[in-house]
N, C-alpha and C positions, 0 to 999 in steps of 0.2 A: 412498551419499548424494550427489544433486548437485550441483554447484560454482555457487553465487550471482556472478552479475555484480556488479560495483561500479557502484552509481545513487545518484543523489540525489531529495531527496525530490521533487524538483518532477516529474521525468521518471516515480516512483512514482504520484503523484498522477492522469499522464495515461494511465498502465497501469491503474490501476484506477477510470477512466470508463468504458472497454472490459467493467468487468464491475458495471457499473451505480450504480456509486459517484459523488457529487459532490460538491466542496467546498461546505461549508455555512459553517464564518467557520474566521478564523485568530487565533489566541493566543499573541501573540509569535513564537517560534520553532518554532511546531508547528501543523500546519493540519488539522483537524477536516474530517473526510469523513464522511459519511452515506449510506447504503444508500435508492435509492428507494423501491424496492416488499421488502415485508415479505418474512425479518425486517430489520427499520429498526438495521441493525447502524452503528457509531461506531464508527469508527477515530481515530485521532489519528498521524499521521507528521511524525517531525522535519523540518522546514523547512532541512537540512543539504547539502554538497558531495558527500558518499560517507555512506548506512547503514551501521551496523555490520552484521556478517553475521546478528546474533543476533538482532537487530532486526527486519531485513527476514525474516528467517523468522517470528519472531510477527505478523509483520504478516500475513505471507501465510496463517499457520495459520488469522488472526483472520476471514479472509476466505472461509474454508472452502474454500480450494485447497490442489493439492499443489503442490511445487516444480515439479513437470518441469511440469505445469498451467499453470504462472505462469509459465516460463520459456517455454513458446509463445506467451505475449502478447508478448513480447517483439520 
């Protein structure tokens, strides 16, 4: 299993423009992304300093990547 960087959400947010994601609004503490072209998938990522590890792995699962996937956007 491999080892997740500590990111916050904002730096999150500009990693997955890169895979065709874009903020659509923000709700409080948590900023609503949207998938351009179908499927028209919604994410929601904490507006936080450092994701939790467990976090940022649903996010990424949400996103239909794999880790090592996501860790070359990097």
């Amino acid at each position: 299993m491999s080892k997740l960087p500590a990111i916050s959400g904002k730096e999150l947010c500009k990693i997955l423009r890169n895979v065709d994601y874009f903020i659509d609004h923000q709700t409080g503490s948590h900023i609503i992304l949207r998938r351009r072209n179908p499927p028209h998938r919604r994410l929601t990522v904490p507006d936080h300093k450092e994701i939790a590890k467990g976090t940022l792995r649903a996010i990424i699962r949400q996103t239909g990547l794999t880790v090592d996937e996501f860790k070359e956007l990097l």
